[in-house]
N, C-alpha and C positions, 0 to 999 in steps of 0.2 A: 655492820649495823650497830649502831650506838647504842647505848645503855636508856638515853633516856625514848630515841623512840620507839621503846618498849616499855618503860617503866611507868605503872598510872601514878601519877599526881598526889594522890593520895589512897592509904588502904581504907575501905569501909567493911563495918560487920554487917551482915542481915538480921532482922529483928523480927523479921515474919512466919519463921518455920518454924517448929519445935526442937530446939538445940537441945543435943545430947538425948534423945526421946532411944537413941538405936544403939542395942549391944551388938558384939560383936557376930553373934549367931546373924542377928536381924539385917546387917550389912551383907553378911555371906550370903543370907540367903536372894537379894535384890541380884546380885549379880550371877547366882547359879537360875533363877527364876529366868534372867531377861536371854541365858543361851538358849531354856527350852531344852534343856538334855536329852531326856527320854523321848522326845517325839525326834529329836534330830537321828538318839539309837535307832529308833525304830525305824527310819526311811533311809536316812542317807547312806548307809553303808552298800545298800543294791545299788544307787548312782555309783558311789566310787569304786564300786566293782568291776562297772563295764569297760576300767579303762585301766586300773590298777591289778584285776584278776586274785592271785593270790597273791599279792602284795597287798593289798583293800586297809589291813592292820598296821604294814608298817608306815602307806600314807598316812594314817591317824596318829602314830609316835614321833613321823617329820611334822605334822602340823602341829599337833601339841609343843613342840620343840618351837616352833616358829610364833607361836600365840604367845607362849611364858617367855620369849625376847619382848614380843612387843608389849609383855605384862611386865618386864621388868623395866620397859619405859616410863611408862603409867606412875610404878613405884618411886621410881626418882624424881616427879613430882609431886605424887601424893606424902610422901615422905617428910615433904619440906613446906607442902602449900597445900590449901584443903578450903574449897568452898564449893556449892549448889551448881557450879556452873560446868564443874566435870573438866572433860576437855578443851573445851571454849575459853574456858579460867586461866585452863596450863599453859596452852596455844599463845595466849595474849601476855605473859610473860616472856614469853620468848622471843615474838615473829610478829607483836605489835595488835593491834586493832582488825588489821584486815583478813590476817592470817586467823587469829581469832575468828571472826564472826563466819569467813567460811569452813572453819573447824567444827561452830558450833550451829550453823545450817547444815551441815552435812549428817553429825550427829540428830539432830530435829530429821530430819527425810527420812535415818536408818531406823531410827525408832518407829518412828510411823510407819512407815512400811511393813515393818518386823509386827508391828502390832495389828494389821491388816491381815496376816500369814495367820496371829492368834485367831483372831475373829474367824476366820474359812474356816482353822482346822481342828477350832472346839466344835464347829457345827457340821464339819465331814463326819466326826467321831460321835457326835451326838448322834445323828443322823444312823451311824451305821450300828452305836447302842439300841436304839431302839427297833432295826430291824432286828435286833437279836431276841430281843422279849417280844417278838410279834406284834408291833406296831409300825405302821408304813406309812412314811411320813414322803409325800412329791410335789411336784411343782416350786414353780420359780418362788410364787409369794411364799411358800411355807418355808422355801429354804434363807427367802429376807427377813422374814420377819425374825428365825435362829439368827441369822448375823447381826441383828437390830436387838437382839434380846443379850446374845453374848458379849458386843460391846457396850451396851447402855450397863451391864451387870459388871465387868470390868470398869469401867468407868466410877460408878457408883465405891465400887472397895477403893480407888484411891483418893477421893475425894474425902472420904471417911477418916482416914489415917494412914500414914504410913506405915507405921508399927504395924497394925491389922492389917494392910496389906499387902505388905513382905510376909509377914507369918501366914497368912492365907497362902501367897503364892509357895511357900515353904512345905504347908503340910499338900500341895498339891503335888508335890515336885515327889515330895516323899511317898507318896502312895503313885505315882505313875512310874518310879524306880522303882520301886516295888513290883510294882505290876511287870514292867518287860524284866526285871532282875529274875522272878519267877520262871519266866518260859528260859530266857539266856539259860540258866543253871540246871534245869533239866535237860536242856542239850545237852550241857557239857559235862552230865551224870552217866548220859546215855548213849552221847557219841563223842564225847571232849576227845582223849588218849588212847584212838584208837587201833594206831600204827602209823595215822596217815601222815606224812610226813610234808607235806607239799607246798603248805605255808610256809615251813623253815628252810625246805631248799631252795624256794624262791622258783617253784616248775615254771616255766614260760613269762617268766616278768619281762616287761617291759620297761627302761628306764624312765622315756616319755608319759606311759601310762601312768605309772608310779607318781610321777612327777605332777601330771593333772591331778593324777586325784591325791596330792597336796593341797593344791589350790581347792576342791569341791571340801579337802576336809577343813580350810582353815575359815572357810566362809560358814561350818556347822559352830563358831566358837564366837560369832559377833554375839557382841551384848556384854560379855564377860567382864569388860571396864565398869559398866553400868553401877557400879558400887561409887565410882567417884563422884555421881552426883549427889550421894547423903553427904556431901562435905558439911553440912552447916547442921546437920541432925546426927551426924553419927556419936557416939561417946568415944573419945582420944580418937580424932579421925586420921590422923598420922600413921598409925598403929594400924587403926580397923581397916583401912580401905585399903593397903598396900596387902596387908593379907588377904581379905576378897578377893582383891583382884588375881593373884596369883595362886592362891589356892584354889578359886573355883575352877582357872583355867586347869591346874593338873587334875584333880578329881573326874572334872568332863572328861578330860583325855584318858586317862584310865578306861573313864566307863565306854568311851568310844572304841577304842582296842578292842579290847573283851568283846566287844558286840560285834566288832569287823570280825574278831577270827572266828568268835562262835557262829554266827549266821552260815559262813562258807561253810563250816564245820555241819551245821545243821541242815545245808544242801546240799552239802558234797560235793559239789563246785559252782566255784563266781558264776558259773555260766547262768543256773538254774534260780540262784539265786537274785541275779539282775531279772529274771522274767517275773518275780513275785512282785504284783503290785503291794502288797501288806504285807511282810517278810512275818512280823512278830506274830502277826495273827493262825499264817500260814505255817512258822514254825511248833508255835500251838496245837496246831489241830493235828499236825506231824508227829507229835510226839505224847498225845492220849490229853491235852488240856485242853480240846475243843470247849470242855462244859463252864472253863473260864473265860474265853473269849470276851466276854460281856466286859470284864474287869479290866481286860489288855485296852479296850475302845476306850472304856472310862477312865483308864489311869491316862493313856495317848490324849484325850481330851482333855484331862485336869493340866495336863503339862502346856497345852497351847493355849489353857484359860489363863495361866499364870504368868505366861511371858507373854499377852496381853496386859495383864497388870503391872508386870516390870518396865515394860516399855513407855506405856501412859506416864507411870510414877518418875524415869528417866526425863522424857521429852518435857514433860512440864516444868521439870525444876531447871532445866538448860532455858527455856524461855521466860520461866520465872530470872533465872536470873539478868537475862537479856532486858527484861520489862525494866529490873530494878536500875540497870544501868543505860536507858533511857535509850538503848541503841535500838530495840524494837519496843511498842508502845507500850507507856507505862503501868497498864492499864493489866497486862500480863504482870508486873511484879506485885499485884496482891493476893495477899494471902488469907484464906479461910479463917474469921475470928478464932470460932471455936477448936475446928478442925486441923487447925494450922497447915493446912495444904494448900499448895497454889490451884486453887478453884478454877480460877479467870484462863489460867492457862490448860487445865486439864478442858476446860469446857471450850477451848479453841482446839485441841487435837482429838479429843472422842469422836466430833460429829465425821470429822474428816476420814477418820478410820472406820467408820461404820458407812457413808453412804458410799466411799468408793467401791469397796466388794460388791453393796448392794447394786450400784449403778451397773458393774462391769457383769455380773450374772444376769440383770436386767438384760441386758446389752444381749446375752448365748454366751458369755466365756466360763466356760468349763471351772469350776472349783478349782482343780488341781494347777490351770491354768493362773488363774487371780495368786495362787502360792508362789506359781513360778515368775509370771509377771514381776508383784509385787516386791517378793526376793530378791530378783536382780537389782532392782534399781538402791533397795533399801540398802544392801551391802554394797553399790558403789558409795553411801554414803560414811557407811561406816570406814572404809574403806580409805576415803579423806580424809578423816579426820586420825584414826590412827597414824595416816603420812604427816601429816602434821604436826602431831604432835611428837615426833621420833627429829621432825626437823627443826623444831623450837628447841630439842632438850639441850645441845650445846651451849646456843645461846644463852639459855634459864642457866644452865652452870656456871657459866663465863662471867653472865652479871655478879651471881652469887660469891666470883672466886673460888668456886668451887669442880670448877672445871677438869677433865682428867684424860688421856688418854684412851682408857678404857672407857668411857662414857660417849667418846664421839668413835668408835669402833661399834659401840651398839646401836648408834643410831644411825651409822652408812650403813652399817649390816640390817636393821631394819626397816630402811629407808627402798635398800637395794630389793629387797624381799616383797614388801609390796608392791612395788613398782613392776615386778613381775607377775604379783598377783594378777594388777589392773591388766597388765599384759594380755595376759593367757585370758581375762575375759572378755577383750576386746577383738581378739587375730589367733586364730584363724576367724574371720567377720562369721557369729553363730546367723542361722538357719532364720528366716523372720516371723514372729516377730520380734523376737529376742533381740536382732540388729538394732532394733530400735531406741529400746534400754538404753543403753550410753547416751546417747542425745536425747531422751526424756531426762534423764536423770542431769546432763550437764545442761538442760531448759530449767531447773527447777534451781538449780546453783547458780545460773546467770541470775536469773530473777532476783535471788536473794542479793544478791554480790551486787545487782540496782539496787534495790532500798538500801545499803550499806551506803554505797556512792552516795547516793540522793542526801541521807543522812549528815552524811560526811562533809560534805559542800553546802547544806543550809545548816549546819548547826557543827564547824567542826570540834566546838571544846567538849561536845559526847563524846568522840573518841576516846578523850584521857580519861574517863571513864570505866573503861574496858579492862576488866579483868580486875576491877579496883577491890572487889567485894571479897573478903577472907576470911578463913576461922580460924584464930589461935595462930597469929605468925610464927613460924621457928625462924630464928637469925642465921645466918650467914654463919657457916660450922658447926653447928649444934641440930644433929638428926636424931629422930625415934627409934628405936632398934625394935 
C-alpha cells in the first residue's frame, strides 16, 4: 500500500465545535461514561460465571489485559493525530477511505446500539425504583413513553454541551460507583477473608470456560476509546485522550475484578450466583442493605442514563465529522451556533435510538431481550472498527517513518485477539434469535459500504477527503509524553 493512497491531499481544521472547551477530568470522564461501569458490575459478572465458575475474576484481569493492548493502539494514534472523527480519522491514515468509512459505520452502529441498551436500562431501573417507594408503573405504553422520555432527556444534555454533558455523565457514574461500591464492600467486611480459598486454587476451572468468559468480559469494556472523538474539543488532545483511553480501561478493570470475586464471595458459589437475576440488589438484601435498595436501582440507572449520553455525544461527532468531509451528507457536519454541538447529527441518531426499543416492546420483546438483541449487534460494531484500527497502525507508522518492530507485534497480537473474539461469537452458531445478529449487523455494514461505493463512483475526489480534518499536527518524531 503506498503512502499516498492513504495520504489526504490536504489537512483541514474544524471550526464548528468548541476547541479546547475539555480538561482532562472532562475527556476521562466521556470514555468511563460510554463503558457504563456500574451497570456492566452489576450484571455481567453472573453471565461470566456460568462458564468461567471460579475463575469469573481472572477472565476480567485477561480482559482487561486484552482491552489496555487494544488501548495502547488507540494511543499510537492519538499520540500523534487527534480529531472529532475518533477512529474513522486513525483508520484513514492508515488503510485509506474505504477502510476508514467502514471503521467509522461500524463505530456509528456500536454506539447506537450501546445507546439503545441506555435507553431500556434507565427505564428497567426506573421502573423497578418506583416499585420500591410503592408506585406501579405497567403496560406496554407506560413503559414507551420511559424509553421516549429517557432518550429525548439524553438527547437534550448533549445538544446543550459537551462539557455539561460529560460532567453530567461523570457525576452519574460517581454516584452509581458509589451505590454498588457500598453493597461490594459490605461483602467484603462480612464475608471477604473468610478461609475460602477457591478462587485462588482455581476449584473446577475450566480452560474453555475461562477463556469465554474473556470474550463476555472484553465485550463489558466497549466504549472505552470513546475519548477519541473530543479530538477537536479536548485541551492538548495528544496528552488527554491517550490517557482516557487507557486509564478508564484499567480503572473499569479493577472495578470489574473486585466485583467478579466479591459477588461469588457474596454467594458462596458461581453457581447461586448465575441464578440471581439482580446480583447487587440480591447481595443487598443478603447482607441487612435491603432499606437501600432504592439507591442501588437509582445509582444502576444513573449509569445507563449516562452511557446514553456518551454514546449520542460519540456517534455525532463521528458523523459530524463524516458530514464535514462530504463523504456522508453535509448537512450532518453543522454545528450548533451557540451550543457548539453537532445538532444536525445528534438529531439524526436520538430519534433512531428511541423508536427502536420503542417499536421492538411494541412488537412483545421483552426489555431484557431489546439489551441482548441490541448488544450484540452494537458490539459487532465496535468490534470493526477496533480491527481496523490495530490493522491501519503499521501502516500510519511506516508513512510517518516511524515504524518499529514492536508496534507491528502489537497490532498481529491485536489483530489475532479479536479475530477470536468475532470468532467465539459467531461458532459455536448461538441459539435464535441471536444467529441472526451477525447478518443484521453485516445488513447494516453492507448498506453503509453502498453509499461509500455510490459516493465513491459519482464523486471520487470526496475520497481524498477522508480523514483530511485534524487538531494541532505533531510531525514525523516529535510525540506527547
Amino acid at each position: 500500500m503506498s503512502a499516498e493512497a492513504v495520504q489526504p491531499h490536504a489537512v483541514q481544521s474544524d471550526t464548528g465545535l468548541a476547541h479546547g472547551s475539555m480538561s482532562q477530568l472532562d475527556v476521562m470522564a466521556q470514555s468511563v461514561a460510554a463503558i457504563a461501569p456500574s451497570a456492566a458490575a452489576a450484571t455481567t459478572p453472573a453471565l461470566i460465571a456460568i462458564y468461567a465458575g471460579h475463575g469469573t475474576w481472572i477472565s476480567y484481569v485477561a480482559a482487561t489485559v486484552v482491552v489496555l493492548l487494544v488501548g495502547l493502539v488507540a494511543t499510537k494514534f492519538g499520540r500523534r493525530f487527534a480529531s472529532s472523527g475518533s477512529l474513522y480519522s486513525y483508520v484513514a491514515r492508515g488503510l485509506g477511505s474505504g477502510g476508514a468509512f467502514a471503521a467509522g459505520w461500524g463505530l456509528v452502529i456500536g454506539y447506537t446500539c450501546i445507546s439503545m441498551i441506555g435507553v431500556v436500562g434507565t427505564s428497567i431501573y426506573f421502573w423497578s425504583f418506583l416499585g420500591t417507594i410503592g408506585l406501579t408503573v405497567t403496560g406496554t405504553f407506560a413503559i414507551c413513553v420511559m424509553l421516549a422520555i429517557a432518550g429525548i432527556a439524553a438527547a437534550a444534555f448533549a445538544i446543550i454541551g459537551i462539557k455539561i454533558s460529560t460532567r453530567v455523565g461523570l457525576v452519574l457514574e460517581i454516584i452509581s460507583v458509589t451505590a454498588v461500591g457500598i453493597v461490594l464492600i459490605t461483602v467484603l467486611v462480612k464475608n471477604g477473608f473468610t478461609g475460602d480459598t477457591s478462587q485462588f486454587t482455581l476449584e473446577g476451572l475450566s480452560f474453555d470456560g475461562v477463556t469465554f468468559g474473556i470474550v463476555l468480559g472484553v465485550l463489558g469494556f466497549v466504549g472505552f476509546e470513546s475519548a477519541a472523538s473530543l479530538g477537536a474539543e479536548a485541551r492538548d488532545p495528544h496528552r488527554a485522550i491517550p490517557r482516557a483511553v487507557l486509564g478508564s480501561a484499567a480503572l473499569v478493570g479493577v472495578l470489574y475484578v473486585v466485583a467478579a470475586y466479591t459477588m461469588v464471595v457474596g454467594f458462596g458459589t458461581p453457581e447461586a450466583l448465575t441464578e440471581s437475576g439482580a446480583p447487587i440488589s440480591d447481595l443487598a438484601e443478603r447482607n441487612g442493605l435491603g432499606s437501600i435498595a432504592w439507591i442501588v436501582d437509582l445509582g444502576v440507572m444513573a449509569s445507563f442514563f449516562a452511557v446514553t449520553i456518551a454514546c449520542i455525544n460519540a456517534s455525532s461527532r463521528i458523523l459530524y465529522t463524516m458530514g464535514e468531509e462530504d463523504i456522508l451528507p453535509r448537512a450532518l457536519g453543522r454545528a450548533h451556533r451557540s451550543y457548539r454541538t453537532p445538532h444536525v447529527a445528534i438529531a439524526v441518531v436520538a430519534p433512531v435510538m428511541i423508536i427502536v426499543p420503542i417499536v421492538m416492546v411494541a412488537s412483545g420483546v421483552e426489555l431484557l431481550n431489546v439489551i441482548g438483541y441490541t448488544g450484540t449487534i452494537g458490539t459487532f460494531g465496535y468490534m470493526l472498527g477496533y480491527l481496523l484500527m490495530a490493522t491501519a497502525l503499521p501502516f500510519f507508522l511506516r508513512r510517518r517513518g516511524e515504524a518499529s518492530p514492536l508496534s507491528s507485534v502489537l497490532a498481529v497480537v491485536v489483530v489475532a485477539v479479536l479475530l477470536y473474539v468475532f470468532w467465539k461469537n459467531v461458532y459455536p452458531v448461538p441459539d435464535y434469535p441471536f444467529n441472526l445478529m451477525p447478518w443484521i449487523f453485516l445488513g447494516l455494514v453492507v448498506l453503509g459500504m453502498a453509499w461509500y461505493t455510490a459516493i465513491r463512483l459519482r464523486k471520487p475526489e470526496i475520497v481524498e477527503e477522508v480523514g483530511s480534518f485534524e487538531e494541532e499536527p505533531v510531525p514525523p518524531g516529535e510525540l506527547r509524553s
